[in-house]
C-alpha positions in Angstrom: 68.5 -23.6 -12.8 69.0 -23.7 -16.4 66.0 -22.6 -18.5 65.4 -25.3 -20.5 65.2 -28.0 -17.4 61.8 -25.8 -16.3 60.5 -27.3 -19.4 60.4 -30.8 -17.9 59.9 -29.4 -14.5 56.9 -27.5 -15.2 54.9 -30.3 -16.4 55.7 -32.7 -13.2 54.7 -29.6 -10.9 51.2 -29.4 -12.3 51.3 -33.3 -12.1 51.9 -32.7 -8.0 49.3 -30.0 -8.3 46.8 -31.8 -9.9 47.4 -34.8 -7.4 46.1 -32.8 -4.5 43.2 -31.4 -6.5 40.1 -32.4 -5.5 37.7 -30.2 -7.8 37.4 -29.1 -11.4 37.6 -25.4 -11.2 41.1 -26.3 -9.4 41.8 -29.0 -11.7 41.4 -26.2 -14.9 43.0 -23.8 -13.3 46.3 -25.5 -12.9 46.9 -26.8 -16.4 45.6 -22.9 -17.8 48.4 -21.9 -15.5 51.1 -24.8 -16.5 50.5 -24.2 -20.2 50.5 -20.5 -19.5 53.9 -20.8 -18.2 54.8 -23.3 -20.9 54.1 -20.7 -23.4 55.9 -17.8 -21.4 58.9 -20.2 -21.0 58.7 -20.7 -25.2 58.6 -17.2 -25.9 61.5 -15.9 -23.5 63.5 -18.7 -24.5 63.1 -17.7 -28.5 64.1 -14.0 -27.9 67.3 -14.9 -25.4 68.4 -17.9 -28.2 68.4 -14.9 -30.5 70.6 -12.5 -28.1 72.6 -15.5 -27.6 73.1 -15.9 -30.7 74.4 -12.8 -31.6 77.4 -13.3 -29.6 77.9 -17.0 -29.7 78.2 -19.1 -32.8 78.7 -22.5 -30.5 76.4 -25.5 -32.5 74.1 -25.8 -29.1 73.3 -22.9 -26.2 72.5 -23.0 -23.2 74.0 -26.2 -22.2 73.9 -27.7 -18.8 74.8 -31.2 -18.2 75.9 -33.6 -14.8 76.5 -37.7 -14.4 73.9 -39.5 -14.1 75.6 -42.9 -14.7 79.4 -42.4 -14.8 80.1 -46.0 -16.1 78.3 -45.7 -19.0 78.9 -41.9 -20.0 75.5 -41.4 -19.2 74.3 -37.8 -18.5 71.9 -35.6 -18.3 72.9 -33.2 -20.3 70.8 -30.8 -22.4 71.0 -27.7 -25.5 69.6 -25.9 -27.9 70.1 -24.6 -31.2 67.2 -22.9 -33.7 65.1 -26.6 -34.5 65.2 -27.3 -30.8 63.7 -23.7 -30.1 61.0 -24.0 -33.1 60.0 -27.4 -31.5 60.1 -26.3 -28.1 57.6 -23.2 -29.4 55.4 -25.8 -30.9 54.9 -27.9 -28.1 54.1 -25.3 -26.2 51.1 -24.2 -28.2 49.9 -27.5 -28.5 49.6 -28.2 -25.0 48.4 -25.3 -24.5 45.4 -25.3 -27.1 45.0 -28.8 -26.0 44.1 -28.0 -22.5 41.2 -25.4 -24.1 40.1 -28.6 -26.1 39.6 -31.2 -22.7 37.8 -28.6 -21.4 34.9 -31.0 -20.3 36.8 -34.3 -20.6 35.7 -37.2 -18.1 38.0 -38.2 -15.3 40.0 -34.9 -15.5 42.2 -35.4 -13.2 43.5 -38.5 -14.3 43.4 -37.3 -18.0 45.7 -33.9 -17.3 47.9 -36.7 -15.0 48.8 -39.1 -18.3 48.7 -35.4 -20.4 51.3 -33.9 -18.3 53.9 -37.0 -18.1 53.0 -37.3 -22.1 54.2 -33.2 -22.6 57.0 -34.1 -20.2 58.3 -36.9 -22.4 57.9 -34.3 -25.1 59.4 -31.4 -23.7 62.9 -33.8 -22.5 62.9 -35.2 -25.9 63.5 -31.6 -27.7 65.9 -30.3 -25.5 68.3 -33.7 -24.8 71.8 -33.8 -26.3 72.4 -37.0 -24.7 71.6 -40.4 -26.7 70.2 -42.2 -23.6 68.6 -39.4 -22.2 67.0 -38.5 -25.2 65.7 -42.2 -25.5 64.6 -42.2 -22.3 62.0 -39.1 -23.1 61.1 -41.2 -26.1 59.9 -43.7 -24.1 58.3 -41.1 -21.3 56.2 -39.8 -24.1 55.3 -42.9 -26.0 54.1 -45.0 -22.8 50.8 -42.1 -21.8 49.7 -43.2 -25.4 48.2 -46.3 -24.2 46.0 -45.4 -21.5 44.8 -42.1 -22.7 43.8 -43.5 -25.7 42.6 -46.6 -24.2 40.4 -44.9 -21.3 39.4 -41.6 -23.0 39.4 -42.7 -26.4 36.4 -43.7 -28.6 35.5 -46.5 -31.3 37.8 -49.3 -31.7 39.9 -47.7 -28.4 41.4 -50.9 -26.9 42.4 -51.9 -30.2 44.0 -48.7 -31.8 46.0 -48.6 -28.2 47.2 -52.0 -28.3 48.1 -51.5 -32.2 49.6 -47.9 -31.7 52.0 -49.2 -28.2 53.0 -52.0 -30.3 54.5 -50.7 -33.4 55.9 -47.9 -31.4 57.8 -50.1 -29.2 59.0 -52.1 -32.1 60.6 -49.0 -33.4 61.9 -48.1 -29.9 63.5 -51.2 -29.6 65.5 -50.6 -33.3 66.6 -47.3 -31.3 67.9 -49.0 -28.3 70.0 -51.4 -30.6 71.1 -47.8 -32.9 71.8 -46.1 -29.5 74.0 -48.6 -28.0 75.7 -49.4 -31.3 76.5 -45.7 -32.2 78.0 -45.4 -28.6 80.6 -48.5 -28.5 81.5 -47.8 -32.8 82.2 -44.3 -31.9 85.0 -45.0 -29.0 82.4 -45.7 -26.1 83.7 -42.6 -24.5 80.4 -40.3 -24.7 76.8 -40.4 -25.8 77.0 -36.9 -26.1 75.9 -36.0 -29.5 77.8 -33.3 -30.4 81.0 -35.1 -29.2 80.4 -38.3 -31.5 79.4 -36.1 -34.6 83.7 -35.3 -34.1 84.3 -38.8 -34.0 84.3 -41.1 -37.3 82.2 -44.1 -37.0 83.7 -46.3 -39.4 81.5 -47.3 -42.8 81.3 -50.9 -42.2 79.1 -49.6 -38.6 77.3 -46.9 -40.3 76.2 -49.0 -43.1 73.8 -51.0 -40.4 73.5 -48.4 -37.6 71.8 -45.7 -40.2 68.9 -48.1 -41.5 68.2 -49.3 -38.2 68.2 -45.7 -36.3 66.2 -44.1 -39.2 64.0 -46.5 -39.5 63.0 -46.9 -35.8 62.3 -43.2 -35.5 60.9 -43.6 -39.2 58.1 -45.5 -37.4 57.0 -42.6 -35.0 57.1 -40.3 -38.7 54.5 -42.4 -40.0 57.5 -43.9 -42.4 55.6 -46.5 -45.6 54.6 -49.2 -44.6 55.2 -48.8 -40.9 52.2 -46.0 -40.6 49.4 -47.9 -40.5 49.7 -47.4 -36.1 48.6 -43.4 -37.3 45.4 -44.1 -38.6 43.8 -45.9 -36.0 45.5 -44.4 -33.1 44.3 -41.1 -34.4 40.7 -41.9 -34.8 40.5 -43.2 -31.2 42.4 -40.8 -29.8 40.2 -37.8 -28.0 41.0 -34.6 -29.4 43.5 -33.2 -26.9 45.6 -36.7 -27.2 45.2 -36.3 -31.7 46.4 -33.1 -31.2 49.2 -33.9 -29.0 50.0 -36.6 -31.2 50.0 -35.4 -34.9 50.8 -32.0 -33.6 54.3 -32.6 -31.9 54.8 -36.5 -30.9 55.3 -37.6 -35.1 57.6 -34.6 -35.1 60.0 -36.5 -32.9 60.2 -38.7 -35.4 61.8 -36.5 -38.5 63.7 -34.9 -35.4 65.1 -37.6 -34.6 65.9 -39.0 -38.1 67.9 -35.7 -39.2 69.3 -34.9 -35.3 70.6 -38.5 -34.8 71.0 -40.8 -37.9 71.5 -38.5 -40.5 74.0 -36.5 -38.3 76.0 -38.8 -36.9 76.1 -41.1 -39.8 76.2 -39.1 -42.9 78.2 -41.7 -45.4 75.9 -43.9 -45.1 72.8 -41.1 -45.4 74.3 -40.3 -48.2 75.1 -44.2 -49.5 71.3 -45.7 -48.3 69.6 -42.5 -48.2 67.7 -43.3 -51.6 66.0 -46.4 -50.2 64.1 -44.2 -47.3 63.8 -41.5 -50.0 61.5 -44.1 -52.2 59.9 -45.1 -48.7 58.9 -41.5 -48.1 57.9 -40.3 -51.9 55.2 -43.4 -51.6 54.2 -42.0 -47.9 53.5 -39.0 -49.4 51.2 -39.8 -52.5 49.8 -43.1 -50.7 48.9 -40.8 -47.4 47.2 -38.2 -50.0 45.1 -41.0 -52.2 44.0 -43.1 -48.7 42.8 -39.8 -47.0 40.1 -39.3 -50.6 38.2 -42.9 -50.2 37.7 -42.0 -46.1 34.7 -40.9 -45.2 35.1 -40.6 -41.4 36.9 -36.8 -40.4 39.4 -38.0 -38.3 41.1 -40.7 -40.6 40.9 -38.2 -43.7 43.0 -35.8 -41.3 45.3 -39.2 -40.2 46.0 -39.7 -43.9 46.7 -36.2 -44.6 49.3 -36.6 -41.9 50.9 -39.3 -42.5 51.4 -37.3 -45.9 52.3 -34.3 -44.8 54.8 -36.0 -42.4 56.5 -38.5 -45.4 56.7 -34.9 -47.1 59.6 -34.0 -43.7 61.1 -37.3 -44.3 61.4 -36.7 -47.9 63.1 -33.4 -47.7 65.3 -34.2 -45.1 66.6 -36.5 -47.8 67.1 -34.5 -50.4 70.1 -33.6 -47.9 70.4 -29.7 -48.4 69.8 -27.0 -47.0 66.9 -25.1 -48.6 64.9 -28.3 -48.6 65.9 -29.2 -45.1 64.6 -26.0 -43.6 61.2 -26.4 -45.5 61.0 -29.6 -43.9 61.7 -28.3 -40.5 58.9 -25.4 -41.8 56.6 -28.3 -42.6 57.2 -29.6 -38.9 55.6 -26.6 -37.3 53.0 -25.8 -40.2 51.5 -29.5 -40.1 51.8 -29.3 -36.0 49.8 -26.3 -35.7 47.2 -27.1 -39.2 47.0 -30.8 -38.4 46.1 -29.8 -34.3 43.0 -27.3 -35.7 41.9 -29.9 -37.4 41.3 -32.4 -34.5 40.3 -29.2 -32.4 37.6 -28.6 -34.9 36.5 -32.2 -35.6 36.0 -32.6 -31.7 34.1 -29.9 -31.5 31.8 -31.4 -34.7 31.9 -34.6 -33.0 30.7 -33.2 -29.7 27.6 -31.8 -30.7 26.8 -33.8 -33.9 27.7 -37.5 -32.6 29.0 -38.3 -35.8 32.4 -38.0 -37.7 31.0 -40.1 -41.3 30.9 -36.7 -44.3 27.9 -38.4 -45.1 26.2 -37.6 -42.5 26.4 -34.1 -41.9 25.8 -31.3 -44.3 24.8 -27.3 -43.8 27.3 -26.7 -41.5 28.5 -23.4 -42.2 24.3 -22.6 -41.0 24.5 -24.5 -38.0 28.0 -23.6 -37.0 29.2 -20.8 -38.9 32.6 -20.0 -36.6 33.7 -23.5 -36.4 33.0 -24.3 -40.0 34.7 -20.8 -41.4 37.9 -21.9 -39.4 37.4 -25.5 -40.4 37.8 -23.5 -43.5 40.7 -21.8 -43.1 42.4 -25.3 -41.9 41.6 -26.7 -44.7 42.7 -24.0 -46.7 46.3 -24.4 -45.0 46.6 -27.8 -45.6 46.2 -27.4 -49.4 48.6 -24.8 -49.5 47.0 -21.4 -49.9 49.4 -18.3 -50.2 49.6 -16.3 -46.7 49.3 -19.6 -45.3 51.8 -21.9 -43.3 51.5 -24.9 -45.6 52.3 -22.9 -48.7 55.7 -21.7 -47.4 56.4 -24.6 -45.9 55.6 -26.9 -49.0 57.2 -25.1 -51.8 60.6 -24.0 -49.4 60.5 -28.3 -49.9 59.9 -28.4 -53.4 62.1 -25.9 -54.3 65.0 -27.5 -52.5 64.1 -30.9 -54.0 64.4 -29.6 -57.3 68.4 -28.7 -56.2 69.2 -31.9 -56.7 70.4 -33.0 -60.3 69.7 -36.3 -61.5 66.7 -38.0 -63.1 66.2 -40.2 -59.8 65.5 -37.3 -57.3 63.5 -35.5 -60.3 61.1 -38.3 -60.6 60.4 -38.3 -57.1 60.1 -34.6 -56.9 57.8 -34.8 -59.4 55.5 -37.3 -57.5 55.6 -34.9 -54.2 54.3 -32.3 -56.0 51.3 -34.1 -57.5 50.2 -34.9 -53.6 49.6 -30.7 -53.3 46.9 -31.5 -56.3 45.4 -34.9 -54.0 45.1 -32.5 -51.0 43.2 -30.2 -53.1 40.6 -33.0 -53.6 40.1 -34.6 -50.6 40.2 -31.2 -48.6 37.3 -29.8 -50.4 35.3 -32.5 -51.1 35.1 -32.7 -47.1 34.5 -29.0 -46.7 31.8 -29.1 -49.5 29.9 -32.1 -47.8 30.1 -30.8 -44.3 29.7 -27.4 -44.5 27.9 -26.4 -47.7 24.7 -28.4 -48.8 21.7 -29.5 -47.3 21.5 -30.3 -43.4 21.2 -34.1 -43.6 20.0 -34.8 -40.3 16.9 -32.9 -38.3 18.9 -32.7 -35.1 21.6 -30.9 -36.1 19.5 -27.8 -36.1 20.2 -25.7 -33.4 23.4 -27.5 -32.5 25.1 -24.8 -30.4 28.4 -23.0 -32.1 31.6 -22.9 -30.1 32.2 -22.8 -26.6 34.3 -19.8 -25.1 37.1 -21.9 -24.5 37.1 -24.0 -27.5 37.4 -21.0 -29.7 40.4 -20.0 -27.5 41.8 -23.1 -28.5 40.9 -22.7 -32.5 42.0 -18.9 -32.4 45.8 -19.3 -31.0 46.1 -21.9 -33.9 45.0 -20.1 -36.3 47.0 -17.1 -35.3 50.2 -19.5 -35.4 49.0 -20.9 -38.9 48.6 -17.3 -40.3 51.9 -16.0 -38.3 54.0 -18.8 -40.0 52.7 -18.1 -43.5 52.9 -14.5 -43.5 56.1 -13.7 -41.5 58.1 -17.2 -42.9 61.4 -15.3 -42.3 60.9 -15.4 -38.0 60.9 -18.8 -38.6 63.2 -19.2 -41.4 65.9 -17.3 -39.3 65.5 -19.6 -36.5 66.0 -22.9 -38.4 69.0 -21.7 -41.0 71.9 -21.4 -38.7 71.5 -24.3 -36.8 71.4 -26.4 -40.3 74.9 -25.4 -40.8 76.8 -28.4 -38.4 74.6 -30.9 -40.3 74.7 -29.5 -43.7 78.6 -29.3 -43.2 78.6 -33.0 -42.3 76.7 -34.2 -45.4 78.4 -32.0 -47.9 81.8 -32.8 -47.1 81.2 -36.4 -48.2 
């Protein structure tokens, strides 16, 4: 079997498993072993892409594909190049951390169900080179949104559900109409997407086709002023599902922006690309000013993503290649800061019943291990030096400023001043949480963290500190497999 099918397969095995598991110690014990494996199956994959690579310079490894629906050119047929990999790697972690973080969740067995078919949808989504079955894993991980938000979520839960399935959808059904028109403009012979990228699709199709697609996978990358699903799903969400969510599902957006409409359609990237690129500069700076007014944890950290995540959209604009690999950089960084963050804030929330800033203070006292890593997340997410967000953030900037002209300046310009925003929302939070006087009696003596929620926190930070300090592993990964898209663009 080809490797990178175990990624789906793993995931519906521990759904079998956890089906016949009657007990909690069993129910733990198989998604610690799923994600184990998970994690394994990212790491072997990452050293045989780069033996592969060695000796192959074919756009997309380890491909494997058969019919599914001869008719339509349907297939299932799936690759990988460098992004896939780094996504792939990403996942991995998160579902893996996220297990840690449900350790005591209610229901578990139906929880780790509606988990595992979300990381399937995931998992499918990364490693499909087929428009329709890469659609159809868009939709496998979209639909578990509802109910584990709905069910296991807190606050306004039936609300941010409803809210978060509905905007989603809207955007999925953009995609179907993009999917099925970039099959029958390019020759309705494949839906293969390295086959139609050799194919022209004629302006007059693009013209349309590119707004739509990018703009219905815009939707899941928290695209201005379709974001406003983020906020409130995020702050309902429980803290596995947030991390699952910021950490990897908004990444399939900006995946699927660059992997589908700006590669298949790069006239009209190139011709209506400034449109989204306005869109995205006001994501950025509008994401960084709403997360200063909040003053409840998990929408600061839902604003700061929706942010961070305009900031992949906007250098996947800027359309070369220095710029697009620090938005593929920012991809992972944000995945693995933004998924601390909702570790940590669970972990608050568990024991302090509260998410408001203005209700907690002394912190660093009470808690001192969750609030020196809450810390260290912040930290990252402001863009300190030895630190994923810095290399991912000015890799951006310094592509952005490639680009001549006063237009693509300007904007530029108004990225950068979000890295100052951050600065002031991120520690005004840590200074009222951690620092300070305790504001409430009970919170003395709240216990620090759990054995298994620091596992969870550690492997993060680890991949946080990783990222920033060794950017080249990563760097190395993502370059090459820019090259067919970069190609695309610049021969325009």
């Amino acid at each position: 079997m080809n490797i990178l099918s175990l990624f789906v397969l793993v995931p519906i095995l521990m759904m079998i498993a956890l089906f016949f598991s009657r007990d909690m110690k069993t129910i733990r014990t198989v998604m610690v072993a799923g994600a184990s494996i998970l994690v394994i199956l990212a790491t072997a994959l990452t050293v045989m892409f780069f033996q592969e690579r060695a000796v192959s310079d074919a756009e997309m490894l380890f491909v494997s594909s058969f019919k599914w629906y001869p008719s339509l050119n349907i297939s299932y047929t799936v690759g990988v190049d460098g992004i896939s990999v780094a996504m792939l790697c990403l996942s991995a972690i998160i579902v893996f951390t996220g297990v840690f973080s449900s350790w005591n969740m209610p229901m578990p067995k139906e929880f780790f169900l509606w988990y595992c078919l979300l990381s399937v949808g995931v998992f499918g989504f990364f490693i499909s080179i087929d428009l329709f079955t890469m659609f159809m894993f868009y939709e496998v991980a979209l639909i578990p949104m509802y109910l584990l938000i709905g069910l296991w979520g807190t606050g306004r839960k039936e609300y941010s559900a409803m809210k978060l399935t509905l905007m989603l959808m809207g955007g999925s059904a953009f995609l179907m109409v993009g999917i099925v028109g970039i099959y029958y403009a390019s020759g309705h012979e494949t839906m293969n997407l390295i086959e139609i990228a050799q194919r022209h699709i004629p302006i007059e199709f693009q013209r349309w086709l590119f707004p739509i697609t990018f703009l219905g996978f815009g939707v899941l990358g928290a695209l201005f002023p379709f974001h406003t699903w983020s906020p409130d799903g995020h702050a309902s969400a429980p803290t596995a599902v947030s991390m699952l969510h910021a950490g990897v599902l908004m990444k399939l957006g900006g995946y699927g922006c660059f992997r589908v409409a700006m590669y298949l359609m790069p006239e009209a990237a190139h011709e209506l690309g400034w449109i989204f690129l306005i869109l995205t500069g006001i994501s950025v700076v509008y994401g960084a000013f709403s997360a200063v007014v909040q003053t409840d944890l998990k929408y600061i950290n839902a604003y700061s993503s929706v942010s961070h995540c305009g900031l992949v959209l906007f250098a996947l604009l800027m359309m070369n290649r220095t710029a697009m690999t620090g938005a593929i950089m920012q991809m992972l960084s944000h995945g693995l800061m933004t998924a601390l963050f909702f570790a940590l804030i669970g972990l608050i929330y568990g024991r302090t019943h509260t998410r408001d800033i203005r209700e907690m203070g002394g912190l660093m006292k009470i808690m001192p291990f969750a609030a020196v890593c809450y810390v260290i997340a912040g930290l990252a997410s402001l863009g300190l030096p030895g630190l994923s967000g810095f290399v991912a953030e000015m890799t951006i900037f310094v592509g952005a400023f490639q680009n001549t002209g006063v237009f693509y300046t300007a904007f530029t310009v108004v990225a950068c001043c979000s890295i100052v925003i951050t600065a002031v929302y991120i520690l005004r939070t840590v200074g009222k949480i951690l620092y300070g006087p305790i504001q409430d009696k009970h919170h003395i003596g709240l216990p620090d963290a759990a054995w298994y929620e620091k596992v969870s926190v550690v492997v993060l930070i680890i991949g946080i500190a990783f990222l920033g300090m060794y950017p080249s592993g990563a760097s190395n990964l993502i370059y090459d497999s820019l090259t067919p898209i970069i190609s695309k663009l610049a021969l325009l």
